[in-house]
N, C-alpha and C positions, 0 to 999 in steps of 0.2 A: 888201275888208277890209284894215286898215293896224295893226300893232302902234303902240299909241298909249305903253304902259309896261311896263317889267319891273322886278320887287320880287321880293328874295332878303331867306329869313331863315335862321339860325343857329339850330339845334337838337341838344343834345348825346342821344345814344343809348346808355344803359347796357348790359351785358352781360346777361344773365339770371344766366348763368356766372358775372359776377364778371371774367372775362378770356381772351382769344380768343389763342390763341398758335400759329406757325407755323415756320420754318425761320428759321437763325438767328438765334434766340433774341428772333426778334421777336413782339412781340404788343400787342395793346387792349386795355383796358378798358373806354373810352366811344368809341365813334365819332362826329365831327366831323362832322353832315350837312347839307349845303344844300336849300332847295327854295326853287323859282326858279316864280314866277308871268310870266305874256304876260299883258298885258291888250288887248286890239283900240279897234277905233272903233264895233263895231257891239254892245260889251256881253256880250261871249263871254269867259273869261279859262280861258286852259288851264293848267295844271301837272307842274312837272318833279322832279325829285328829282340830287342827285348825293353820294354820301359815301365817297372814296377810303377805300383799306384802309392807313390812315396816309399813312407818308411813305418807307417803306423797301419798299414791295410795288410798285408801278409808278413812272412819270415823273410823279405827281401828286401833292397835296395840300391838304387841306380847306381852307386858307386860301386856298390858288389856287386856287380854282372862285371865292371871290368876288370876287379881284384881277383874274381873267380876265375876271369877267361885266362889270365895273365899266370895262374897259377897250372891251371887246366890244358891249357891250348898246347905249350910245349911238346906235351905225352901223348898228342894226337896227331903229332907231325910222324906221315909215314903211312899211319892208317888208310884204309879202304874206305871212302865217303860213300858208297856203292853198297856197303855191307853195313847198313844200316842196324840189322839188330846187333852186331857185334862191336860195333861206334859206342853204342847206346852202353852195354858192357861194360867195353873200356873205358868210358866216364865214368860209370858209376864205380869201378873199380878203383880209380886213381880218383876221383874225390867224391869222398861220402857225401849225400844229401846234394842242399844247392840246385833243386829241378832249374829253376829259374836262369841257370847258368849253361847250364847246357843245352836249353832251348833253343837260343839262336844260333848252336851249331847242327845241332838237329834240322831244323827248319832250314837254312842254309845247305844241308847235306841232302835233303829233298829235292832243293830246287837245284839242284847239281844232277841227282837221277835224273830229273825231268828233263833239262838240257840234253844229257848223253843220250837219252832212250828217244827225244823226240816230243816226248807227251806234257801235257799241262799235270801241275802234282795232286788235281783234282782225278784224273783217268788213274794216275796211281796209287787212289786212297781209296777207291771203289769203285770210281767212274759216276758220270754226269746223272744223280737221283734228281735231281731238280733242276731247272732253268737259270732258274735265281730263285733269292733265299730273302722273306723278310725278316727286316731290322726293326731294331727297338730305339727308344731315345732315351736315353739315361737324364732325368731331369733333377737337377741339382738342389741341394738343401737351400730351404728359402720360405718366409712366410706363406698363407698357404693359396692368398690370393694368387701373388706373384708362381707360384709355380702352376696353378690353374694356367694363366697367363700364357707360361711357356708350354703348355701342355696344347694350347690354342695354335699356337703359332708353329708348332713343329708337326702338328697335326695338317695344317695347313701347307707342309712342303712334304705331305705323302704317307708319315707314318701314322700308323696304327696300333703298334705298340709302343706298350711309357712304362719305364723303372724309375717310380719315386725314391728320390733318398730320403728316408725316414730315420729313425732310431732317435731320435731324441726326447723331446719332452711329450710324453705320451696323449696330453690333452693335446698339444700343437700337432701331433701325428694323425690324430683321430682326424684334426680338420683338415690337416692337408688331402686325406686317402678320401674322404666326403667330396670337399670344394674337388678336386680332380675328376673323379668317378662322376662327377656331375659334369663334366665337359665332353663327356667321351658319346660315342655312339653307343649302342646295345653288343654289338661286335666287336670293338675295340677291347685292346688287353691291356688289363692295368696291374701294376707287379709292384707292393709295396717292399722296399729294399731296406731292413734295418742295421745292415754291414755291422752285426752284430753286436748294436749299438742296445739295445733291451733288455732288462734283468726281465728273469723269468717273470717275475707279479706283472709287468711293464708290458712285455709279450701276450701276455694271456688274455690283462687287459683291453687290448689295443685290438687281437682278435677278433675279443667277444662283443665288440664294441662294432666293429663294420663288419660283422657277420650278415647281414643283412645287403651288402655290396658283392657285386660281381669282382672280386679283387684276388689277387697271389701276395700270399703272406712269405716272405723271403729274408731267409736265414736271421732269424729275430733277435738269437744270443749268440753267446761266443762260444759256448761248448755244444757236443754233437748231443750230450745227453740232456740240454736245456734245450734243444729246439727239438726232439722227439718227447717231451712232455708236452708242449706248446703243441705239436701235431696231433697228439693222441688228443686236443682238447678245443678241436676246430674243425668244421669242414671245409676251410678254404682251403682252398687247391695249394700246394706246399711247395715250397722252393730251396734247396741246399746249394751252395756256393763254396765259402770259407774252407768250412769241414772237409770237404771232398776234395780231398790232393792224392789222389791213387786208387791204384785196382783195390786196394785192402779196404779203405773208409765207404768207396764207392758198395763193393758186395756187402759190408755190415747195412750200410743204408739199403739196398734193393732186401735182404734178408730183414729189415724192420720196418720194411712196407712208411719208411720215414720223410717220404718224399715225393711228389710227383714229376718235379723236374730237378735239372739238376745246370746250373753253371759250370761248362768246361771251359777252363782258361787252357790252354794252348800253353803260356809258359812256367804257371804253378805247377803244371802234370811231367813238365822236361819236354817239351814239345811235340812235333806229329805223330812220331812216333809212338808212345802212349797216347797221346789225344785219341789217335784211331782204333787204341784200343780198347780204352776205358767208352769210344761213342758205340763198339761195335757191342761190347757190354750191354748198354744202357739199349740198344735196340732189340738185341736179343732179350728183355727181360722189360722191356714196354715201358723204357721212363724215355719221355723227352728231354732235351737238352736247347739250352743256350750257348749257342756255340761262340765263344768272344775269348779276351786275355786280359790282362791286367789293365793294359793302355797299348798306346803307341801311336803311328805314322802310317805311312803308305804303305812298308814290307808287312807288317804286323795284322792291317788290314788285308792283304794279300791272302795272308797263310791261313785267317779266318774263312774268307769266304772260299778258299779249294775244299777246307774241312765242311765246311757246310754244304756247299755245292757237292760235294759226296754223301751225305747223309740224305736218307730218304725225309723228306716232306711233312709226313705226319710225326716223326720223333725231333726237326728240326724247328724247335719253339719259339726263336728268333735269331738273329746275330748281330756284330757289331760293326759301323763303319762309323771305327777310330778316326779315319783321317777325314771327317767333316768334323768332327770339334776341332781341331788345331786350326792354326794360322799361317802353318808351313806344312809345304809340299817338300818329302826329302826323295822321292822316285816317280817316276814315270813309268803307265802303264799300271797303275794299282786300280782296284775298286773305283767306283764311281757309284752314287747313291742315284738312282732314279726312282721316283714314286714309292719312297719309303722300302725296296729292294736296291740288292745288288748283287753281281754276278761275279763268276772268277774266269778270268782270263783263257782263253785257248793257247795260246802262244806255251812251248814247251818250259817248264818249270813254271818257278809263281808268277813269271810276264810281267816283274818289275825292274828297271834301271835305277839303283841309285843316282843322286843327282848331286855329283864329288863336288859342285861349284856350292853347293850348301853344305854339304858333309864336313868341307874345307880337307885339315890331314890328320890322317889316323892319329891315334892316343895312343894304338897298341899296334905292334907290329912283331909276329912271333914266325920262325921262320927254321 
């Protein structure tokens, strides 16, 4: 089988919310998403997804996933989509760096095996460790009432677990992680998220401050060696996210015992392909993981919950179902949130249909 073309479209994603806000007074409204088709020679055509969280959250950007494909895609017309680790290779060979870029041909190259073999890209990452996987709700920066509030009401459509966005003004942080923690049951998970929005004095603070709370204190600065002081000066249960973009950062963290869990984005890592590498890591050596991605839609959601739906249960901390924040459906057949879970598809590959009547026409067509 030989990649014969790849076609990228342009799809904006509105909030449900209205607008998605995090540390440093950053935040969305619409999210900028791509989805990246492989077509073969043999009439299989698999699909990817990628929609960075703007342009101040990692080394990425919605506009650069298409500059990148545009430059990238060419040199892969020919290849074997079937021979995944050698796909993998030849991107990294023909352009340095850029995970982000080659995730949704990754992830698209997956649901291509799945089609030809038969199997859902869940049976091909491990196979079915769990039924379904619970979700977390990522609750947006906002006074500390008001996010109580939402922490009420999305509690009340099934989840259990809540990522506060915090990082901002350290007295305002204290009260939001308090007013929250005080809505929750005894079991519920609360994960204070400071998208490394905290100077170290700010972090330590804010620690010692709701040490006394059942709470995960999560990636609190921006450098790997500011939030392993912060760890070495807390017993809250520890969250790395940012920092962790590979097998390298990953084994210094399990080697500095720096972390309890860790956030696997799916397209910071270059897609499934490391994803399943760095989760089968992170199992072999007992850290749990959030298995989610930057943002996105229904494919995005898709490739989340296969990887998850392969991870065994006890390392699988929660996951993400992107496509209930948006306001637009781009496929059919994705995730569906029930009771604060969701499952990944049986249907061979990721069991989703782009929906070309919203997609509208490719931006990119390489051939």
């Amino acid at each position: 089988m030989k990649i014969t073309a790849i076609k990228a479209w342009q799809v904006d994603l509105p909030l449900r919310e209205g607008r998605y806000s995090w540390s440093n007074g950053n935040f969305v409204e619409v999210f900028d998403s791509t989805v990246v088709a492989v077509e073969t020679d043999e009439g299989i055509t698999g699909y990817g997804e990628c929609c960075p969280l703007g342009s101040a959250y990692l080394p990425a950007y919605a506009a650069g996933v298409r500059a990148g494909l545009a430059e990238l895609g060419p040199k892969l017309i020919g290849c074997d989509p079937l021979a995944l680790g050698e796909l993998n290779r030849r991107m990294d060979s023909v352009l340095r760096g850029h995970a982000y870029v080659k995730a949704p041909i990754d992830v698209a190259c997956w649901d291509i095996l799945g089609k030809a073999s038969g199997l859902p890209v869940y049976q091909l990452l491990g196979g079915a460790a769990q039924a379904d996987v619970a979700l977390y709700r990522a609750i947006t920066q906002a006074p500390a009432e008001a996010m109580a509030s939402n922490i009420a009401l999305y509690r009340a459509e099934g989840y259990t677990k809540f990522q506060l966005k915090v990082g901002g003004d350290a007295d305002d942080d204290i009260a939001r992680i308090r007013a929250c923690r005080a809505m929750l049951e005894p079991r519920d998970v609360l994960v204070a998220d400071a998208n490394t929005g905290w100077t170290l004095h700010e972090a330590v603070r804010v620690a010692a401050a709701v040490a006394d709370l059942d709470v995960y204190i999560e990636q609190p600065c921006a450098t790997y060696a500011e939030c392993l002081s912060v760890r070495r000066r807390t017993m809250r249960p520890f969250v790395l996210d940012e920092v962790i973009d590979g097998v390298e950062t990953l084994l210094r963290a399990i080697g500095d015992q720096s972390m309890d869990v860790i956030n696997l984005k799916i397209s910071k890592v270059g897609g499934l392909t490391r994803a399943r590498l760095l989760r089968d890591i992170c199992v072999s050596a007992g850290v749990a993981m959030t298995i989610e991605d930057t943002w996105g839609g229904d494919i995005v959601t898709a490739s989340i919950a296969h990887l998850a739906r392969s991870t065994p249960a006890e390392f699988c901390f929660s996951a993400t179902d992107f496509n209930s924040y948006g306001t637009v459906s781009i496929a059919s057949g994705a995730p569906a949130r029930v009771d604060g879970r969701m499952t990944a598809s049986d249907v061979p590959g990721l069991g989703v249909v782009p929906s070309f009547n919203v997609l509208g026409a490719p931006v990119l067509m390489i051939a």
